[in-house]
mmCIF file of the N, C-alpha and C atoms, coordinates in Angstrom:
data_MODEL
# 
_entry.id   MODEL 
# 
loop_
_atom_site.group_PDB 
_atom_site.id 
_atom_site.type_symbol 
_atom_site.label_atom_id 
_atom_site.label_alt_id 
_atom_site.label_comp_id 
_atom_site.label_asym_id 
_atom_site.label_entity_id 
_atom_site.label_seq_id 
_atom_site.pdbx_PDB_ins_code 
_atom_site.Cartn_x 
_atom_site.Cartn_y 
_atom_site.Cartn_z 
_atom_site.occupancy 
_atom_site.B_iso_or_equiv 
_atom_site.pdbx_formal_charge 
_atom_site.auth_seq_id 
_atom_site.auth_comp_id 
_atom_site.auth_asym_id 
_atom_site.auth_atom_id 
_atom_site.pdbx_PDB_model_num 
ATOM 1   N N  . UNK A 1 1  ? 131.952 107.485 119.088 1.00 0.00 ? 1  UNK A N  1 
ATOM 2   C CA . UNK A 1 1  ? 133.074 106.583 119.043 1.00 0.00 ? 1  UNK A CA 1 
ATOM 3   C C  . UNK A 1 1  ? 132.825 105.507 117.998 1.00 0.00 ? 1  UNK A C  1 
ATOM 4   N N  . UNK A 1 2  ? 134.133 104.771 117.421 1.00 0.00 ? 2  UNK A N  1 
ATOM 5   C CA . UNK A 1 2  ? 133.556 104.123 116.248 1.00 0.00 ? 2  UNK A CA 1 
ATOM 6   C C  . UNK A 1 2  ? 134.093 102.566 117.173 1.00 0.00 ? 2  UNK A C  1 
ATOM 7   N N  . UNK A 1 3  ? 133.838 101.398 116.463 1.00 0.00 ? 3  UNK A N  1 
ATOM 8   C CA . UNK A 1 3  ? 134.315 100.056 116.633 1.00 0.00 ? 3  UNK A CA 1 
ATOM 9   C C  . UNK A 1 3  ? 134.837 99.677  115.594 1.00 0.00 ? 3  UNK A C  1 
ATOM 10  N N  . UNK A 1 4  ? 135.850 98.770  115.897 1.00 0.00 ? 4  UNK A N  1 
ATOM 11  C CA . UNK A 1 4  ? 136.240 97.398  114.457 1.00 0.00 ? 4  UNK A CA 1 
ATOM 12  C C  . UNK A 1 4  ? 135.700 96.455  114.815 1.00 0.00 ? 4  UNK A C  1 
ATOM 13  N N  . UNK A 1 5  ? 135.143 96.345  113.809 1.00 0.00 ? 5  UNK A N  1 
ATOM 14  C CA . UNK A 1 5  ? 134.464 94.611  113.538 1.00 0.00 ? 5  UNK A CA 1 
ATOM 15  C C  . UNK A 1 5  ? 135.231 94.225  112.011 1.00 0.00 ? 5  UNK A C  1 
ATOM 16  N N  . UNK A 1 6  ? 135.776 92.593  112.640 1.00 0.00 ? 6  UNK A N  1 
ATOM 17  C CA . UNK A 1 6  ? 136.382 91.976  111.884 1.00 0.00 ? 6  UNK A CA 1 
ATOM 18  C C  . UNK A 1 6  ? 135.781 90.828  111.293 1.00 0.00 ? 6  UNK A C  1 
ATOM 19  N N  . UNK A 1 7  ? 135.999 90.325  110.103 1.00 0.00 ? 7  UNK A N  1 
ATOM 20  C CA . UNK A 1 7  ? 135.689 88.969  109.608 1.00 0.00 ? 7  UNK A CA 1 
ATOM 21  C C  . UNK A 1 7  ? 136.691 88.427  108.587 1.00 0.00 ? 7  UNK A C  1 
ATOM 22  N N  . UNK A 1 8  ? 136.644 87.108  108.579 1.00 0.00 ? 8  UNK A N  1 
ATOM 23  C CA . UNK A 1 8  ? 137.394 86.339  107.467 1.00 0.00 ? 8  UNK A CA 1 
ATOM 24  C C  . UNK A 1 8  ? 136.912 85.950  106.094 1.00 0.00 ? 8  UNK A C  1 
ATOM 25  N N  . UNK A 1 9  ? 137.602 86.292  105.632 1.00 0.00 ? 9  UNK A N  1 
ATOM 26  C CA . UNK A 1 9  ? 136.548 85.896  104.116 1.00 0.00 ? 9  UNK A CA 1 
ATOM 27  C C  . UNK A 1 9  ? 137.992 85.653  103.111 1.00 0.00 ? 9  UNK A C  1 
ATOM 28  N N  . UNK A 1 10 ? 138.047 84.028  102.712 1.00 0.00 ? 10 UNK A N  1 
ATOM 29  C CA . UNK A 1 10 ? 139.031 83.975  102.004 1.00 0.00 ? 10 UNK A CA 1 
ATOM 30  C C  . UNK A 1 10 ? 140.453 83.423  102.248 1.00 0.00 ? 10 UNK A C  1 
ATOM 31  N N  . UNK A 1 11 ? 140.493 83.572  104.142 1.00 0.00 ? 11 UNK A N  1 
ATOM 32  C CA . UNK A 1 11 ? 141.125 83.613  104.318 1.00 0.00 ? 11 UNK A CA 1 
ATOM 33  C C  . UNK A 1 11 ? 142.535 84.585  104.912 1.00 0.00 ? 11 UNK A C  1 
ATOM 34  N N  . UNK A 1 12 ? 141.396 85.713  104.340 1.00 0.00 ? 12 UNK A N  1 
ATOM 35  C CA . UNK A 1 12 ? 142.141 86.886  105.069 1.00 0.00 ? 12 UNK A CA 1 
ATOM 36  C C  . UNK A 1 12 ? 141.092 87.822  105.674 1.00 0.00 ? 12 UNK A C  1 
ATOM 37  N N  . UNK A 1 13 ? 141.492 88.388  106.402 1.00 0.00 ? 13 UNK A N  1 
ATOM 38  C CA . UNK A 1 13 ? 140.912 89.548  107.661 1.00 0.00 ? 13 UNK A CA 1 
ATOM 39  C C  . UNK A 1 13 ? 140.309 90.450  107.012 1.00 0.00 ? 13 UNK A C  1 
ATOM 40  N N  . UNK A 1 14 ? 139.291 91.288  107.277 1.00 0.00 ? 14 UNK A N  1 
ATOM 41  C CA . UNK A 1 14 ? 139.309 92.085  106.823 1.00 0.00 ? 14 UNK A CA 1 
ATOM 42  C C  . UNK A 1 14 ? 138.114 93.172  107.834 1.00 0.00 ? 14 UNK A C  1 
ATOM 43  N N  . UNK A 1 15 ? 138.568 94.080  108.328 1.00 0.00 ? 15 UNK A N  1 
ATOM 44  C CA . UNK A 1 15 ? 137.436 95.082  109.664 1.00 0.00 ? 15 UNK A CA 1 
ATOM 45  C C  . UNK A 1 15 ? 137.148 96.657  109.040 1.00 0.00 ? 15 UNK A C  1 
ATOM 46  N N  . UNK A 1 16 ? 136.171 96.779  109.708 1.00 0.00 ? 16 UNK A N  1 
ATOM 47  C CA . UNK A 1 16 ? 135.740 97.909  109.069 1.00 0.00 ? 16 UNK A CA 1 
ATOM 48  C C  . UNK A 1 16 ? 135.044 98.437  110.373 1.00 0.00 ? 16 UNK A C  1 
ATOM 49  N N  . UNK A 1 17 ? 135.506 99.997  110.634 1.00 0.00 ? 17 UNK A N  1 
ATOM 50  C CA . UNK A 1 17 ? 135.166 100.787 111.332 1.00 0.00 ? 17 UNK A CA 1 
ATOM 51  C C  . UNK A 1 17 ? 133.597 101.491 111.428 1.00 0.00 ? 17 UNK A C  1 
ATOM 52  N N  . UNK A 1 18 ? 132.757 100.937 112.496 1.00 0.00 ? 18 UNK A N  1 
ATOM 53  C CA . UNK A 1 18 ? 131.336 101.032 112.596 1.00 0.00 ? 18 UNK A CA 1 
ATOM 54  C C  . UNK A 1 18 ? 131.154 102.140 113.841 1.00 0.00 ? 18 UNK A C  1 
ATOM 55  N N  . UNK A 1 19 ? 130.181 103.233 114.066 1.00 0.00 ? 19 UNK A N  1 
ATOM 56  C CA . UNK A 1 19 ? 129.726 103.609 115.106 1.00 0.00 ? 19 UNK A CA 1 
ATOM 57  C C  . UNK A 1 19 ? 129.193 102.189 116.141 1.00 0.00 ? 19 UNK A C  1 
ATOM 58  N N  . UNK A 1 20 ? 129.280 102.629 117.373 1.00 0.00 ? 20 UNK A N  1 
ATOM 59  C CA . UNK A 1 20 ? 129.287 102.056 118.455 1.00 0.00 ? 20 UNK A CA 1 
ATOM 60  C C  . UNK A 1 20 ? 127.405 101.466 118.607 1.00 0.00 ? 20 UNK A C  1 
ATOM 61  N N  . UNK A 1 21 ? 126.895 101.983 118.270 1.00 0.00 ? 21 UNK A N  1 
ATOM 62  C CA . UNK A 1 21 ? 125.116 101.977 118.257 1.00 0.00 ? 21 UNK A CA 1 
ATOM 63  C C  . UNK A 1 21 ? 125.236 100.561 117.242 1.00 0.00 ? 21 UNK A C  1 
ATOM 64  N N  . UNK A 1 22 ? 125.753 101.070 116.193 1.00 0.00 ? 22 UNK A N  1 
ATOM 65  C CA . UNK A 1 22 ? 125.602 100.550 114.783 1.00 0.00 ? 22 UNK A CA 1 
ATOM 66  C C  . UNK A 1 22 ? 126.612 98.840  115.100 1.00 0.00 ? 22 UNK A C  1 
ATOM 67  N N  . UNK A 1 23 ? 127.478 99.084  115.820 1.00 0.00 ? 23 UNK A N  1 
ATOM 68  C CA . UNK A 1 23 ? 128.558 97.750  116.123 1.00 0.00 ? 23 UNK A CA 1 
ATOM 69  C C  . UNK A 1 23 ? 127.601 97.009  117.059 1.00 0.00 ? 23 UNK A C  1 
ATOM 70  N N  . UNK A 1 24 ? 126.659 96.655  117.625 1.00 0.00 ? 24 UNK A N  1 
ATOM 71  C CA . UNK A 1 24 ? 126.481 95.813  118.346 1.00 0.00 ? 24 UNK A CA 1 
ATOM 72  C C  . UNK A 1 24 ? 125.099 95.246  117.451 1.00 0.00 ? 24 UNK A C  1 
ATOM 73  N N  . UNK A 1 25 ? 124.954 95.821  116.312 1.00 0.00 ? 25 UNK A N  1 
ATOM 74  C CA . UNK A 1 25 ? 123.267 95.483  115.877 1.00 0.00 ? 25 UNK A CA 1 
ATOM 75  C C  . UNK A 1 25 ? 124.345 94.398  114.641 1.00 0.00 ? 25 UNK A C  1 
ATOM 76  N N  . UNK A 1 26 ? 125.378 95.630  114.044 1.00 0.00 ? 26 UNK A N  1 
ATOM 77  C CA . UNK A 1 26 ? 126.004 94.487  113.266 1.00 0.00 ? 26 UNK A CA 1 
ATOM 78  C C  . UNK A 1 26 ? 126.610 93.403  113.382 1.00 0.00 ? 26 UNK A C  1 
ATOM 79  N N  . UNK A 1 27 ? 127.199 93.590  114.916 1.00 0.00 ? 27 UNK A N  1 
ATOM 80  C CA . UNK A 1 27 ? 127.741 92.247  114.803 1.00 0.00 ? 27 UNK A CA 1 
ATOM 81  C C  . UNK A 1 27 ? 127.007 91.077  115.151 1.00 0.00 ? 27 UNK A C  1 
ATOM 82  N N  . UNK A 1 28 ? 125.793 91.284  115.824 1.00 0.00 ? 28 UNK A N  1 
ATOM 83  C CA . UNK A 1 28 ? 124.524 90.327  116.142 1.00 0.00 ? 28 UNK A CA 1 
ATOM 84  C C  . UNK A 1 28 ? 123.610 89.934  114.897 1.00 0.00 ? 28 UNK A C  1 
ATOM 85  N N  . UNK A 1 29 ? 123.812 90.662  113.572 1.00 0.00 ? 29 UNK A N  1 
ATOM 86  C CA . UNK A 1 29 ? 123.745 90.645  112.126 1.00 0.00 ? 29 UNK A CA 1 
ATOM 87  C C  . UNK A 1 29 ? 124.520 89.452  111.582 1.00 0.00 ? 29 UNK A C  1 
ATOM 88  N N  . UNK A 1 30 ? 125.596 89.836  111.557 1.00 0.00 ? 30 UNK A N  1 
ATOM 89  C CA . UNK A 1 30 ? 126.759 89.395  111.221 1.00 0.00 ? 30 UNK A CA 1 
ATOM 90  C C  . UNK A 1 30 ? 126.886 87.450  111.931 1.00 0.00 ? 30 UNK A C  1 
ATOM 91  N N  . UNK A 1 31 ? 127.072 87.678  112.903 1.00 0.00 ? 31 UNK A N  1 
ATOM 92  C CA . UNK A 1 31 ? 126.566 86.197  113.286 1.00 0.00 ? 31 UNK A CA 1 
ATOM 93  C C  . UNK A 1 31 ? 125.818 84.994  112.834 1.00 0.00 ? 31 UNK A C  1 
ATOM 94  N N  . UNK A 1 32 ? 124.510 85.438  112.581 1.00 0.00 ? 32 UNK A N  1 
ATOM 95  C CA . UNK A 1 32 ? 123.592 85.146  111.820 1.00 0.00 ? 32 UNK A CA 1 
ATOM 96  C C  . UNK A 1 32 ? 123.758 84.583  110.580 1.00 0.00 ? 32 UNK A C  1 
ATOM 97  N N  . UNK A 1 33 ? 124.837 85.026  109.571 1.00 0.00 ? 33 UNK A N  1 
ATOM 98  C CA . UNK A 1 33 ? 125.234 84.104  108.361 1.00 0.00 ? 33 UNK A CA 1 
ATOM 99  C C  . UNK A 1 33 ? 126.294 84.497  108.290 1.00 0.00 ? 33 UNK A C  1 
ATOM 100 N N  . UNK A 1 34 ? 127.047 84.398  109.302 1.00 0.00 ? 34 UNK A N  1 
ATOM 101 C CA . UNK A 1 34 ? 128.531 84.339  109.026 1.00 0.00 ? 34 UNK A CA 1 
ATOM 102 C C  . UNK A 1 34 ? 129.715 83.527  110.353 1.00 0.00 ? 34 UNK A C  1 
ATOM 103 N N  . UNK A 1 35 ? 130.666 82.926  109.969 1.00 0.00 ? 35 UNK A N  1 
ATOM 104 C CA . UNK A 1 35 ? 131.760 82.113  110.645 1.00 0.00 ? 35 UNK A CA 1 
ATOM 105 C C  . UNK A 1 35 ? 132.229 83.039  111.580 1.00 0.00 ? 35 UNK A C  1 
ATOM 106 N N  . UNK A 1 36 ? 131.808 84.125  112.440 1.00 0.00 ? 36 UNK A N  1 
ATOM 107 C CA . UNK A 1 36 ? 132.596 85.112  113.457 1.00 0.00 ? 36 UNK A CA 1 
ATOM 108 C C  . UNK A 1 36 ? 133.852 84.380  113.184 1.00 0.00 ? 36 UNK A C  1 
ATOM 109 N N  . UNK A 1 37 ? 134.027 83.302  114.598 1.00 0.00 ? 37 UNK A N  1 
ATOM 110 C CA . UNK A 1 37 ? 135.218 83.051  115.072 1.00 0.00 ? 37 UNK A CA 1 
ATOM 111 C C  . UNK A 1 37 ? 136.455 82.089  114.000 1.00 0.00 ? 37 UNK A C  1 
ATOM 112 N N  . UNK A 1 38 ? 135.741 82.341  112.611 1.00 0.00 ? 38 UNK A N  1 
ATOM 113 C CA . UNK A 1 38 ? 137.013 81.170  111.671 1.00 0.00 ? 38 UNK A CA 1 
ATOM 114 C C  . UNK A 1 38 ? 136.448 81.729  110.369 1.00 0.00 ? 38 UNK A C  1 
ATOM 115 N N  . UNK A 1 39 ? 137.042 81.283  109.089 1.00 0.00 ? 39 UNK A N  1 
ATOM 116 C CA . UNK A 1 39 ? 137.018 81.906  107.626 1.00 0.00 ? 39 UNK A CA 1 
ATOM 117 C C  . UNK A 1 39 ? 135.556 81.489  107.130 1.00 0.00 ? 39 UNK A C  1 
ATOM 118 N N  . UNK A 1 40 ? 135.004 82.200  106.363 1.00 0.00 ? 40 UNK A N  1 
ATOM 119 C CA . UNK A 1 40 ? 134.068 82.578  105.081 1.00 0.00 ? 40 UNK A CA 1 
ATOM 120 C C  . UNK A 1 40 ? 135.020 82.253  104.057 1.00 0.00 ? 40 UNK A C  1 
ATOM 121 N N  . UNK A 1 41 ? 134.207 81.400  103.224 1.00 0.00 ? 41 UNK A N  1 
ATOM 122 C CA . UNK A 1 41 ? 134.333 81.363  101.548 1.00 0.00 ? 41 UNK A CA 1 
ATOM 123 C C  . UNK A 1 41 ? 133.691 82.441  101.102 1.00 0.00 ? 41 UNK A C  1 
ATOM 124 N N  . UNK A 1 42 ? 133.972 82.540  99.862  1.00 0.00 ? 42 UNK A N  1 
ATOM 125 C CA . UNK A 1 42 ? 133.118 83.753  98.842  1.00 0.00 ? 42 UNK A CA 1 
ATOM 126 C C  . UNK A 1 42 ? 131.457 83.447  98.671  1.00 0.00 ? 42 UNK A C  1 
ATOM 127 N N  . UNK A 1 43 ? 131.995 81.781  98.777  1.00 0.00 ? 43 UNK A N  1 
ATOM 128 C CA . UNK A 1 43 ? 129.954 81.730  98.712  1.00 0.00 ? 43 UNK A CA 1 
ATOM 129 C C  . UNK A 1 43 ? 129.141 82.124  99.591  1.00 0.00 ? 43 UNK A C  1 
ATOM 130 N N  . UNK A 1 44 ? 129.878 82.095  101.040 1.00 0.00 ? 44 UNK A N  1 
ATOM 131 C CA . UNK A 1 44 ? 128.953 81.977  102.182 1.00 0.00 ? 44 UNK A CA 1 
ATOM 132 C C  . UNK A 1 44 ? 128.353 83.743  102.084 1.00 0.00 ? 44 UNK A C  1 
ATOM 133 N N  . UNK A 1 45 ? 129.910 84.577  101.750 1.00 0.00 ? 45 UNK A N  1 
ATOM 134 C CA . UNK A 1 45 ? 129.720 85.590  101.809 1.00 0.00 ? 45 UNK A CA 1 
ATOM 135 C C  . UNK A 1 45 ? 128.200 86.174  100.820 1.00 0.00 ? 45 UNK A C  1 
ATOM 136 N N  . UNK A 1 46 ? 128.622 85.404  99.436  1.00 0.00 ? 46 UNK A N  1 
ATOM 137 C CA . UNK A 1 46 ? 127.489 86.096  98.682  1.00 0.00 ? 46 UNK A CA 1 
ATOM 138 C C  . UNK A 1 46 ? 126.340 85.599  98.973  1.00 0.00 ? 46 UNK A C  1 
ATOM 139 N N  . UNK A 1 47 ? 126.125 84.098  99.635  1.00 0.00 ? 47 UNK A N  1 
ATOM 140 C CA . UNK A 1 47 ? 124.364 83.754  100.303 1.00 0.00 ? 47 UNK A CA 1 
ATOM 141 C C  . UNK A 1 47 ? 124.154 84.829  101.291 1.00 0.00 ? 47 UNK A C  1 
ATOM 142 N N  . UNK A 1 48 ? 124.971 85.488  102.131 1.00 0.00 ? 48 UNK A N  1 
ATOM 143 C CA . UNK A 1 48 ? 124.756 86.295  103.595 1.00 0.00 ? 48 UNK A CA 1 
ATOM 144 C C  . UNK A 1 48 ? 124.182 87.455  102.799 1.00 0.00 ? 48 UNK A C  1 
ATOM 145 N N  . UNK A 1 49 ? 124.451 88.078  101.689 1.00 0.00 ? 49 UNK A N  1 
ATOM 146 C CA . UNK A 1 49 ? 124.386 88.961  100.947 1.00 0.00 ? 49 UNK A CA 1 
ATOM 147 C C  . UNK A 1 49 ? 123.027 89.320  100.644 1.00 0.00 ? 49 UNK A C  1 
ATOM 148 N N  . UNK A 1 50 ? 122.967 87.947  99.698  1.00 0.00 ? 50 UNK A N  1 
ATOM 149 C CA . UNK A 1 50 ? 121.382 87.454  99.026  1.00 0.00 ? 50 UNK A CA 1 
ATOM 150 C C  . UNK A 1 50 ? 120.425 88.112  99.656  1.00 0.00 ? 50 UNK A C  1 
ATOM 151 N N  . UNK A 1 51 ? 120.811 87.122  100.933 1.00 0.00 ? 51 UNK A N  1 
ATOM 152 C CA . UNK A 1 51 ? 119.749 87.141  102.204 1.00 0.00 ? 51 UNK A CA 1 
ATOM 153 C C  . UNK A 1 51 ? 119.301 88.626  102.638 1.00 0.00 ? 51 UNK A C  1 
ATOM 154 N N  . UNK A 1 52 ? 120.099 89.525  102.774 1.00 0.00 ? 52 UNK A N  1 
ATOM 155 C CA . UNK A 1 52 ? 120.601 90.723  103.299 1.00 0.00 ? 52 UNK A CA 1 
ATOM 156 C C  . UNK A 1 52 ? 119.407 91.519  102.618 1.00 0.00 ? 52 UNK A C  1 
ATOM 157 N N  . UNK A 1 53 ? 119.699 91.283  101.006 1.00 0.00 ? 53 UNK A N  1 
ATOM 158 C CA . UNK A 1 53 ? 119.266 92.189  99.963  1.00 0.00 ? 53 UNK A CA 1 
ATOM 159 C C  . UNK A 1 53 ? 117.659 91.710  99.956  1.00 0.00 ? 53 UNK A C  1 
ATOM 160 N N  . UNK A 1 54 ? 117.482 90.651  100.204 1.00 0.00 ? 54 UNK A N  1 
ATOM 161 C CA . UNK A 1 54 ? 116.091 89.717  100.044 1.00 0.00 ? 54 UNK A CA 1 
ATOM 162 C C  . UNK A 1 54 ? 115.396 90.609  101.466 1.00 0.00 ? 54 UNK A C  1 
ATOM 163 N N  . UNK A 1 55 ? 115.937 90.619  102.232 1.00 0.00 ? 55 UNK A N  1 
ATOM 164 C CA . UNK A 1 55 ? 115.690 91.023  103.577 1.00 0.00 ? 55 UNK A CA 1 
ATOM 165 C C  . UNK A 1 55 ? 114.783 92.831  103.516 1.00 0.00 ? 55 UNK A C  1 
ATOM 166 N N  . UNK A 1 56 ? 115.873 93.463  102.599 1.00 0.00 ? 56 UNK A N  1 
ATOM 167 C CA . UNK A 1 56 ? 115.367 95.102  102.492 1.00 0.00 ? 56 UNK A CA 1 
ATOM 168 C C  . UNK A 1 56 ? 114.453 94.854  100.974 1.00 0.00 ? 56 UNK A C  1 
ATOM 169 N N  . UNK A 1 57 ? 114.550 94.188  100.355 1.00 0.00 ? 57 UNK A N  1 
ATOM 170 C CA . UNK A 1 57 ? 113.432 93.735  98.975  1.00 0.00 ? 57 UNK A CA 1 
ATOM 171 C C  . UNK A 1 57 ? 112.223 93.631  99.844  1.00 0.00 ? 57 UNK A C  1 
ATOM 172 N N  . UNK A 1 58 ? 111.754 93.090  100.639 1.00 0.00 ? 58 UNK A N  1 
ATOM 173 C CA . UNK A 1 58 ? 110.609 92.649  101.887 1.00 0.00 ? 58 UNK A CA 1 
ATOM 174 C C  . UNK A 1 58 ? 110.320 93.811  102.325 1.00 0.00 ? 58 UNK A C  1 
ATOM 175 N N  . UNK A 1 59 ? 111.200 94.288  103.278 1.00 0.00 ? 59 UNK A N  1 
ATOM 176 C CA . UNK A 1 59 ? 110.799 95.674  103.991 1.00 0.00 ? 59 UNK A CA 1 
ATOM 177 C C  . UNK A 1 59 ? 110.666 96.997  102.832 1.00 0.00 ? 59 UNK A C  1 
ATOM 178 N N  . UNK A 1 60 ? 111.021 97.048  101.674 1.00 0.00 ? 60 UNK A N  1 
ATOM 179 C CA . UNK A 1 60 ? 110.731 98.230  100.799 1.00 0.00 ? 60 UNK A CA 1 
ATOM 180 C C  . UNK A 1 60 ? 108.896 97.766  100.645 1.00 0.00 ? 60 UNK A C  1 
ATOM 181 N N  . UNK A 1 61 ? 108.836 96.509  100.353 1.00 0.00 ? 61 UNK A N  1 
ATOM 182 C CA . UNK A 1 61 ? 107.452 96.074  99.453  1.00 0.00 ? 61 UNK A CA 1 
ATOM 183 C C  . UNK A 1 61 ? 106.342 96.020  100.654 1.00 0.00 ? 61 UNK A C  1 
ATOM 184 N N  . UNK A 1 62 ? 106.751 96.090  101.503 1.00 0.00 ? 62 UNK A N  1 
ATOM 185 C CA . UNK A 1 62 ? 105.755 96.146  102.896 1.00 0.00 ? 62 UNK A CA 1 
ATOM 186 C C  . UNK A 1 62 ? 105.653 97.755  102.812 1.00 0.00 ? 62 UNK A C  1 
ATOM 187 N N  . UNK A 1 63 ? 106.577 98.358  103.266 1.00 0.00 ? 63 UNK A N  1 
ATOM 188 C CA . UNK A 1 63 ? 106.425 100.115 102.785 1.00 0.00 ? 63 UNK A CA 1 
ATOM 189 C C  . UNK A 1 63 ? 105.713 100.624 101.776 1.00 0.00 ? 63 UNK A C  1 
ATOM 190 N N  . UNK A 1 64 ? 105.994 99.940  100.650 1.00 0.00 ? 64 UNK A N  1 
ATOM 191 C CA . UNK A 1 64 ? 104.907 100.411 99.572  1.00 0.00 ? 64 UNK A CA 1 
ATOM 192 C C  . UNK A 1 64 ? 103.303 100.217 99.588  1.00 0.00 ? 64 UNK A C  1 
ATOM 193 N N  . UNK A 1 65 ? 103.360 98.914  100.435 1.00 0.00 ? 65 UNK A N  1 
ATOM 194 C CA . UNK A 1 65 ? 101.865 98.473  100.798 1.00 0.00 ? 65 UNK A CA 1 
ATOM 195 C C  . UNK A 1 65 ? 101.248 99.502  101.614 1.00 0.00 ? 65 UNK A C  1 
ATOM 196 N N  . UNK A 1 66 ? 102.183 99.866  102.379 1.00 0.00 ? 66 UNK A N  1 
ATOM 197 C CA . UNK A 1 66 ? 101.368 100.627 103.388 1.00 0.00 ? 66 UNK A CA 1 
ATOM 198 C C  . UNK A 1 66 ? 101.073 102.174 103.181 1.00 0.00 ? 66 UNK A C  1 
ATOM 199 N N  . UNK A 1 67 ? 102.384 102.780 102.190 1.00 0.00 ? 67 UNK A N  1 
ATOM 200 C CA . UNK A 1 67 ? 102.036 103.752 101.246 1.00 0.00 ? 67 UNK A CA 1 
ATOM 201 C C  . UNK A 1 67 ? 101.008 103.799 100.317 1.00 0.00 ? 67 UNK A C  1 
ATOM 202 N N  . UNK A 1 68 ? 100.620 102.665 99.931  1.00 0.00 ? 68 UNK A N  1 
ATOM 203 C CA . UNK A 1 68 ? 99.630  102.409 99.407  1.00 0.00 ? 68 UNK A CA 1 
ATOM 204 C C  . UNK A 1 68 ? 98.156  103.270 99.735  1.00 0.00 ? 68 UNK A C  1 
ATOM 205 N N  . UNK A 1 69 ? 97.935  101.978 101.228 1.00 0.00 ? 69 UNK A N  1 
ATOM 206 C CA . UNK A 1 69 ? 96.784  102.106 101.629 1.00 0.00 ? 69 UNK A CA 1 
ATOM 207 C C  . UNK A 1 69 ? 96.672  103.537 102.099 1.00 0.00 ? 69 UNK A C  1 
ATOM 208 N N  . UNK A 1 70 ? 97.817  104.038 102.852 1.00 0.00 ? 70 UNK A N  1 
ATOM 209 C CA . UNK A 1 70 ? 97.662  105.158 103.545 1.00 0.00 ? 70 UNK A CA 1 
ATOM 210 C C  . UNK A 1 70 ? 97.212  106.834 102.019 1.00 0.00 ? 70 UNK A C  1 
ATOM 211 N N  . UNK A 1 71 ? 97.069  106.748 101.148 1.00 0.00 ? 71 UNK A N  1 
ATOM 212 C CA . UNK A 1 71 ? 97.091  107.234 99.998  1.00 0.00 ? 71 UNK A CA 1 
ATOM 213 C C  . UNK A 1 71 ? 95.773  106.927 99.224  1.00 0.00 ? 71 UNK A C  1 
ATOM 214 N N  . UNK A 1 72 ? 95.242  105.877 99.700  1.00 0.00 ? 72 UNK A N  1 
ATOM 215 C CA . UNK A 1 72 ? 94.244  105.565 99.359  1.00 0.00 ? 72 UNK A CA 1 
ATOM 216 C C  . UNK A 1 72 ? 92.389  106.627 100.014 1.00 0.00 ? 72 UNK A C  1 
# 
């Protein structure tokens, strides 16, 4: 089964259809750097982003470490 999860950004709505597993991790994600219940600017959106991308930049470079050693 899928979910909508909605947010504001701009001023206008905008939801996107998530599996049900996947809807409760995102929207507890989503919380985290974002206005749930009222509008996002574009900035907030692109710091949540940053963060996001900074977030899997970390977890790739920890993976490689450990590919590393394990190779070693």
């Amino acid at each position: 089964m899928s979910k909508k999860i909605g947010l504001h950004i701009g001023g206008r709505r905008f939801d996107v259809d998530v599996e049900d597993d996947f809807a409760k991790f995102l929207t507890k994600e989503m919380a985290k750097d974002f206005n749930t219940e009222g509008n996002n600017d574009l900035k907030v959106v692109l710091q949540g982003y940053v963060r996001k991308v900074h977030d899997l930049y970390t977890q790739e470079k920890k993976m490689q470490e450990l590919i590393d050693k394990i190779e070693i």
